[in-house]
C-alpha positions as CSV (number, residue, x, y, z in Angstrom):
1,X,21.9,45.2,39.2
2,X,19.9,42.3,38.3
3,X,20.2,40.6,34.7
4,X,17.0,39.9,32.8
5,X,17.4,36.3,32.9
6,X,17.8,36.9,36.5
7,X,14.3,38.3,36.7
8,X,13.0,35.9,34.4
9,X,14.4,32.8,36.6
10,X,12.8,34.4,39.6
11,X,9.5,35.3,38.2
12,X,9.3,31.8,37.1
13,X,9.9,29.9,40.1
14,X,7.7,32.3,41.8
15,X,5.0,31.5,39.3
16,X,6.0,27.3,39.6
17,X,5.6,27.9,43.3
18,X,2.2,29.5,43.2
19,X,1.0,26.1,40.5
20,X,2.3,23.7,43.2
21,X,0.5,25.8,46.3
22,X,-3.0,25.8,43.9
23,X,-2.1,21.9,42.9
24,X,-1.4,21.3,46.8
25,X,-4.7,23.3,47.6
26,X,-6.7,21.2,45.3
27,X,-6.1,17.8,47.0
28,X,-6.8,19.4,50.7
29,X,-9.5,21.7,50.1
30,X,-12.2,19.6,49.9
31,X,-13.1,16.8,52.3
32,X,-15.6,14.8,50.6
33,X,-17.9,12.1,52.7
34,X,-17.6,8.1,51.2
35,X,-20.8,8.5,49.8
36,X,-19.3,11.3,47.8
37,X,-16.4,9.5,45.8
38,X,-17.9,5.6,46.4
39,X,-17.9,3.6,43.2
40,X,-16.5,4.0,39.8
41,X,-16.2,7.9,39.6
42,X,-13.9,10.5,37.7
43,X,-12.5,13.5,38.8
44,X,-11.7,16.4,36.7
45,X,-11.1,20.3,37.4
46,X,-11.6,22.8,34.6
47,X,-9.5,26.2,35.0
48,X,-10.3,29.5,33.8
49,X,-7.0,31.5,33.5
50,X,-9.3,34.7,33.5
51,X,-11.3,33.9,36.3
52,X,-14.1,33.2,33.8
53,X,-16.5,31.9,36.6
54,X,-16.8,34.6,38.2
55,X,-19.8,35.7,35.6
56,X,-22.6,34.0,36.5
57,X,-23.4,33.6,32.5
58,X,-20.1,31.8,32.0
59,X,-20.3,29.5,34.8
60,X,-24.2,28.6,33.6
61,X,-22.4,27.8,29.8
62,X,-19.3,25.7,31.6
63,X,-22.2,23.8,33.2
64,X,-24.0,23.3,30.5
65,X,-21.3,22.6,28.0
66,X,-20.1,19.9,30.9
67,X,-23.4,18.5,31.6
68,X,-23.2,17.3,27.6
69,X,-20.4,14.9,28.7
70,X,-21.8,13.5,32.0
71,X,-19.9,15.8,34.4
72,X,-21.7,16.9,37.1
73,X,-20.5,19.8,39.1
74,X,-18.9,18.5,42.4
75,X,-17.9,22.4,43.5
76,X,-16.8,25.5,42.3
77,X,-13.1,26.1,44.2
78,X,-12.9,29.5,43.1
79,X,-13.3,32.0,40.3
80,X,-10.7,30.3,37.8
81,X,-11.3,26.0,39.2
82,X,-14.3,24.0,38.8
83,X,-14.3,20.4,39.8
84,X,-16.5,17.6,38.5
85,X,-17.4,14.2,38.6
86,X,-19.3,11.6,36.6
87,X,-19.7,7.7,36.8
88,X,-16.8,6.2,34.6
89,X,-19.6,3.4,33.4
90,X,-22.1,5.6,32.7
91,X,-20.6,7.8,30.2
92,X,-23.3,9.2,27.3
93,X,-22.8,7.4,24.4
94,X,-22.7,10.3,21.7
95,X,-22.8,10.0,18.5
96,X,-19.5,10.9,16.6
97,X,-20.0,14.3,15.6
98,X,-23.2,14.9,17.9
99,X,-21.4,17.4,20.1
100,X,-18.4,19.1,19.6
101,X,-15.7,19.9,22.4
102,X,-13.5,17.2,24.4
103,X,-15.0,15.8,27.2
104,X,-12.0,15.5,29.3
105,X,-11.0,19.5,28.3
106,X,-9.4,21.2,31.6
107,X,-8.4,24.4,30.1
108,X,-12.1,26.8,29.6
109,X,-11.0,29.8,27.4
110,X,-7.4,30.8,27.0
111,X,-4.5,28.7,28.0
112,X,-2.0,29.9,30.5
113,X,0.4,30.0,28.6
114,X,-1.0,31.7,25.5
115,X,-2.5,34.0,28.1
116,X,1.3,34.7,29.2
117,X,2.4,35.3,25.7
118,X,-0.2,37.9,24.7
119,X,1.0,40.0,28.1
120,X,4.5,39.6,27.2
121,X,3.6,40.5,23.7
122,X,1.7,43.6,24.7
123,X,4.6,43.8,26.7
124,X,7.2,44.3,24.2
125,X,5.4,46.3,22.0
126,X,4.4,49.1,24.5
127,X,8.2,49.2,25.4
128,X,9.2,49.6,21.8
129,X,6.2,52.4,21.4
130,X,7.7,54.2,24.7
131,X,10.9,54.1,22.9
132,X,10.2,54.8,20.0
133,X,8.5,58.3,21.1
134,X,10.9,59.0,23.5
135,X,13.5,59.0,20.3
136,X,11.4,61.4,18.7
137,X,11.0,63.3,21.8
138,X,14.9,63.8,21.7
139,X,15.8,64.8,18.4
């Protein structure tokens, strides 16, 4: 019979396995001509751990929110990864203050991991509700 930390130590390689296949899927995906990545450009990918882009009124505000910065959308790899691009020279010059938000953000909503902790939260306390009326159910 497996241990929980047995479980656990599978679930999580599993889930490392399935970051490096989506990190290794990243780099190949795409094919961009030299006209595409010439000159002094940056790279970034914003993830949605909730698949956020799937709405067309959430991608329209990541857009937006990015455009603030300078990004320009290079694709959309799916319903949770966005990548973009901008010149590194011609960044806006923004005001401090001007606009809020980090313009080299990756995360768009919840974190993975805080994501993860709210499920195994609502985890544990639907397993100690079960219990807890299965102990009434026996006395």
């Amino acid at each position: 019979m497996p241990t929980h930390t047995t479980t656990a130590t599978v679930a999580a390689a599993a889930a490392n396995q399935a970051i490096q296949r989506m990190h290794q899927e990243e780099e190949e995906l795409s094919h961009y001509s030299q006209d595409d990545v010439a000159g002094d450009w940056e790279f970034k990918i914003v993830r949605s751990a909730t698949a956020a882009f799937r709405k067309p009124e959430e991608f329209a505000k990541l857009l937006e929110e990015e455009a603030r910065f300078g990004w320009v959308l290079l694709e959309k790899l799916d319903d949770g990864r966005v990548r973009f691009k901008r010149r590194a020279g011609g960044r806006p010059r923004v005001p401090l203050g001007e606009h809020e938000g980090d313009p080299y953000r990756s995360i768009y909503g919840i974190s993975p991991s805080r994501q993860g902790a709210m499920i195994a939260l609502i985890a544990i306390g639907a397993s100690v509700l079960i219990m807890g009326l299965l102990l009434l159910l026996v006395r």
